[in-house]
C-alpha positions in Angstrom: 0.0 0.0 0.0 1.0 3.6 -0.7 1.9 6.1 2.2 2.4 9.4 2.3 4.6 9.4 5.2 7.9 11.0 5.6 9.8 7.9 6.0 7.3 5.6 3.3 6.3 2.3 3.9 6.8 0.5 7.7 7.4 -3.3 8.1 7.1 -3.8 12.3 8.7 -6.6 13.5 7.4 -8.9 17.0 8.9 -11.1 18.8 7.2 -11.7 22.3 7.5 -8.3 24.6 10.2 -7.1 21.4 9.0 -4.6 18.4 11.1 -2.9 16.0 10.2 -0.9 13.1 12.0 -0.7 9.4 11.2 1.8 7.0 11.1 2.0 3.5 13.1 5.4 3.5 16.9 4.9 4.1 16.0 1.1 5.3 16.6 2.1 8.8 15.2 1.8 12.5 12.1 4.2 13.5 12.0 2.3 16.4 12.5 -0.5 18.7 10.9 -1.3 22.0 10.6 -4.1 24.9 7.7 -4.0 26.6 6.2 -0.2 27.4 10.2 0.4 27.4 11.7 2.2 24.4 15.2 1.2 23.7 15.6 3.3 20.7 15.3 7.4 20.8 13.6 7.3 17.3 11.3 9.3 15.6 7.1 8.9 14.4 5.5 7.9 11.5 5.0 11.2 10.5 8.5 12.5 11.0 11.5 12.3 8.9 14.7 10.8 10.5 16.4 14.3 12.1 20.0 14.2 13.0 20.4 10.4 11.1 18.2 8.5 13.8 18.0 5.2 12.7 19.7 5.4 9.6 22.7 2.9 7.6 25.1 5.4 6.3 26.5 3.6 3.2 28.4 4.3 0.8 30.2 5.8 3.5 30.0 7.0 7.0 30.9 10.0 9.0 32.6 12.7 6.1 34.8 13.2 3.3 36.3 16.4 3.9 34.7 19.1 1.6 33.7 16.1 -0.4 36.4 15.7 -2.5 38.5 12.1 -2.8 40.5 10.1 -5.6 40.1 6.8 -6.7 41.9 4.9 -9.2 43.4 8.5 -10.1 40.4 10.0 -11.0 39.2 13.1 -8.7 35.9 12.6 -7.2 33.6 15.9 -5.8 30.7 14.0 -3.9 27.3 17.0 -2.9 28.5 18.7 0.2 25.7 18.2 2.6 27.1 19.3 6.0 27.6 23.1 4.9 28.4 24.7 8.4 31.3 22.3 8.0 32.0 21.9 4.2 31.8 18.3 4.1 29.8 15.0 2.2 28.2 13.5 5.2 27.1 10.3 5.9 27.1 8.7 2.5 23.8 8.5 -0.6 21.1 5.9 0.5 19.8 7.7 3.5 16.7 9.4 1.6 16.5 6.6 -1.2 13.4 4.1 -1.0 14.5 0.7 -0.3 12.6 -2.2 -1.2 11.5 -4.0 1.7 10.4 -7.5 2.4 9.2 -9.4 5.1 10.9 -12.9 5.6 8.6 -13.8 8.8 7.2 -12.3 11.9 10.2 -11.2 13.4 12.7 -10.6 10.4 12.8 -8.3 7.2 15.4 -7.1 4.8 15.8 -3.7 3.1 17.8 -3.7 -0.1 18.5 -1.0 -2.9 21.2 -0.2 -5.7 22.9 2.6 -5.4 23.3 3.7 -9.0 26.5 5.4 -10.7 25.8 8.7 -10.1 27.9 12.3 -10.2 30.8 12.0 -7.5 30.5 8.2 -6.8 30.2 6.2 -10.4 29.9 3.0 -9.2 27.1 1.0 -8.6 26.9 -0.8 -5.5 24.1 -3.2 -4.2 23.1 -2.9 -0.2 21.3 -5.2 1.9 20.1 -4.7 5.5 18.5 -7.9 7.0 16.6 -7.1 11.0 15.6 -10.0 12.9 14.4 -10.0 16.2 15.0 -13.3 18.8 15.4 -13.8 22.3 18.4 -12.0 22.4 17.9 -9.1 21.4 18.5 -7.3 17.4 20.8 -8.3 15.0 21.4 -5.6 12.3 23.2 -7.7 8.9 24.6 -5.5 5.9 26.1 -6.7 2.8 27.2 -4.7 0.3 28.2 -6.0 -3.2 29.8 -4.5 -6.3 27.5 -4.7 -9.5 29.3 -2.9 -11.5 32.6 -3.2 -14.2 35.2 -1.8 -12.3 36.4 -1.7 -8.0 34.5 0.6 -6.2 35.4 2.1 -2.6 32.9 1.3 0.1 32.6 1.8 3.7 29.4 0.8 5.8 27.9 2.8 9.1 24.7 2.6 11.3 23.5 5.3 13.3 20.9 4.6 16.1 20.5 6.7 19.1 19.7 4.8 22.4 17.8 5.4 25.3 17.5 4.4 29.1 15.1 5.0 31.9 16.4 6.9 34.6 15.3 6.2 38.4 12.3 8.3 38.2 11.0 6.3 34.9 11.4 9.3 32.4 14.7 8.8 29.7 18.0 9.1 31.6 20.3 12.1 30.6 23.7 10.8 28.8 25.2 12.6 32.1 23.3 9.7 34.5 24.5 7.0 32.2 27.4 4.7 32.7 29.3 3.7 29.8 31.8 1.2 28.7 33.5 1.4 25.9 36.6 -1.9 24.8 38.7 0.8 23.1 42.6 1.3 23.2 42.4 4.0 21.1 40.4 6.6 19.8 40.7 9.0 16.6 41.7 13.2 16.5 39.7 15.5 14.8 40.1 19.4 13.2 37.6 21.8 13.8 35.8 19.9 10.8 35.7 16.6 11.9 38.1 15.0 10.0 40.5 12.4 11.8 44.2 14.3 12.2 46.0 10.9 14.4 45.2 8.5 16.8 46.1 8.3 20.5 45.8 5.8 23.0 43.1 6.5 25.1 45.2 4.9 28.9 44.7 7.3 31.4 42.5 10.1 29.9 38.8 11.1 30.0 38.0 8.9 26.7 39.2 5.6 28.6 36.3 3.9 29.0 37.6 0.5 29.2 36.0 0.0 32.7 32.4 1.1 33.4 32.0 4.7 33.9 29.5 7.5 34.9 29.5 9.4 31.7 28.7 13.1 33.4 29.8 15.8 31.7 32.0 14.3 29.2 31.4 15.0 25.6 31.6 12.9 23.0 31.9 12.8 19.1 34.4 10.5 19.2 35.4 7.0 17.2 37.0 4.8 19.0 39.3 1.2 17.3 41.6 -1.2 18.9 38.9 -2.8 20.5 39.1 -5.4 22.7 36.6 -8.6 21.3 35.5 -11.8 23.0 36.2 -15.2 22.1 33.3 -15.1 19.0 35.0 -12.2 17.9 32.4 -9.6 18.9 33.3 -6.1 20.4 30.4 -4.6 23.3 29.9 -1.0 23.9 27.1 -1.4 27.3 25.4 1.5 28.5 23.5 1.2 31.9 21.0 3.3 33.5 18.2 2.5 36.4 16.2 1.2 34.0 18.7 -1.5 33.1 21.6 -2.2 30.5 22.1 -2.6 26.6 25.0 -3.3 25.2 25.3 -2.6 21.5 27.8 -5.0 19.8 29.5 -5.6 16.6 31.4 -8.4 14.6 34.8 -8.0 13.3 33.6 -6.5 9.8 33.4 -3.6 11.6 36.8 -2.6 13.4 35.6 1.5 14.6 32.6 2.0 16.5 31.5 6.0 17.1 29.9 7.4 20.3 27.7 10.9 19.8 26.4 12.5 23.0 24.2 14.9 21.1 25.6 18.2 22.3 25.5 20.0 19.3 21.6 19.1 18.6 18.6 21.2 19.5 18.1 22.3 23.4 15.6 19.7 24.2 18.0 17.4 22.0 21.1 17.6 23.7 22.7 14.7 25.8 19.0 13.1 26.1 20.4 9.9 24.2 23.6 8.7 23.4 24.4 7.4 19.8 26.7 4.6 19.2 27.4 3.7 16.1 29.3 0.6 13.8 31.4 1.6 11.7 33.6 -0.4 8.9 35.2 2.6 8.7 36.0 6.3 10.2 35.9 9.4 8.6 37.3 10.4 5.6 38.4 7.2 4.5 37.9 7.6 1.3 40.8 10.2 1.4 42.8 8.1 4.3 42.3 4.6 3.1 41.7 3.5 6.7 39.6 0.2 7.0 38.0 1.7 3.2 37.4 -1.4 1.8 37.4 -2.0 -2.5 35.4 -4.3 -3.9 36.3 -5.5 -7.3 33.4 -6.2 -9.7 30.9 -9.3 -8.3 32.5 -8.9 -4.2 30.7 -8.3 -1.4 31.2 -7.9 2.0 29.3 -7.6 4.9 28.6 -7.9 8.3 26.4 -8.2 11.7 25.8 -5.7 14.5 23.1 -5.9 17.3 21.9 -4.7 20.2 21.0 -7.1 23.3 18.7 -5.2 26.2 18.4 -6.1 29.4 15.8 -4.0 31.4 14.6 -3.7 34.5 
């Protein structure tokens, strides 16, 4: 059926006290609850996804600065979408109309081609399968090359996520303790745009062991993380109203934390966004976990999110 709403047509997924809901717009997560409990801070169906809630940020995530890369010795100038900071944020599928398709209950996928087009003329495939079990969500991507020649691609998810506080009402990012498996996070210019790494030992951005976030701000990506025996990394987040912890596969070696601050008043620090990243910003310039897929290759892989709420 047709819809006129901002973010098209909605699949919801169910899987006892568990609902999630993709849309057709971007392919991405309006929202996901347990219970009465909402474990997403998402947006309505008659909203469009501010600030990237929800979204897969493909062919690239976070920036290219000013929007300008070479490939196979060829200069590239992608639309510069974040002008305050002259950039090309958060890749081309984010506004597209995916095709979605329910595979039962409690599982759909989201697909669409990005087509050649002016600044990136290769034309890339992306898949985005949801499921919801007993453990939580599993988020897979896959992205494959359709076209003649390699193409750059880097893959990135942005959900924001919320936690009761004591009193029942969202928790402020300041309430909420954090933990974070990183030996290492990424510098950035006034734009954004990585400079170096440094090791995070001994500063305000080791979060290694659970933390109290308070007043620290963070924009930050974060690699060198630590990963358990099946090879996943966990960032947890834990408020009153219980824990989630938000963890990815090893396709996915950078994971970015966004405390809001820079988002409207009643925005700011209400939710904390954590996202999976394949790679950081501006890798299309830095070639730092960029990945190039030669005609026919995919890649992909899985990240989810596993609540437990009190």
């Amino acid at each position: 059926m047709e819809t006129t709403a901002p973010s098209g047509r909605q699949l919801e997924l169910v899987h006892g006290e568990s609902r999630a809901v993709v849309t057709e717009v971007g392919g991405g997560l309006r929202d996901y609850r347990v219970g009465a409990a909402a474990v997403l801070d998402g947006y309505g169906p008659g909203e469009m996804a501010s600030r990237g809630r929800g979204q897969l940020l493909l062919p690239w995530p976070n920036r290219v600065a000013a929007g300008r890369y070479t490939f196979g010795g060829t200069n590239h100038q992608l639309p510069v979408n974040e002008v305050a900071l002259g950039n090309a944020s958060h890749g081309l599928t984010r506004w597209l109309g995916w095709e979605l398709e329910r595979l039962d209950p409690a599982a759909a996928r989201a697909r669409v081609v990005l087509r050649a087009q002016s600044g990136y003329p290769f034309t890339v495939a992306f898949s985005a399968r949801y499921r919801l079990d007993d453990t939580g969500l599993t988020v897979t991507l896959t992205a494959t090359n359709l076209g003649d020649t390699a193409a750059p691609v880097g893959m990135g998810a942005h959900p924001y996520f919320v936690l009761a506080g004591a009193d029942g009402s969202p928790a402020p990012a300041d309430d909420i303790t954090v933990t974070v498996p990183a030996a290492t996070r990424l510098r950035t210019d006034e734009r954004l745009i990585p400079t170096g790494a440094e090791e995070v030992t001994g500063g305000p951005f080791d979060l290694r062991d659970p933390r109290p976030l308070g007043g620290l701000v963070l924009d930050t990506c974060f690699t060198d993380l630590r990963r358990a025996a099946d090879g996943r990394a966990g960032v947890t987040l834990t408020a009153a109203g219980g824990t989630l912890t938000i963890w990815q596969d090893e396709a996915w070696p950078y994971v970015q934390l966004f405390t809001g601050d820079t988002l409207a008043p009643g925005e700011r620090r209400r939710s904390i966004a954590v996202e999976p990243l394949t790679c950081p910003a501006n890798a299309f310039n830095s070639g730092d976990g960029l990945r190039v897929l030669e005609p026919g290759e995919s890649f992909g892989g899985s990240w989810g999110v596993r609540p437990d709420l009190r």
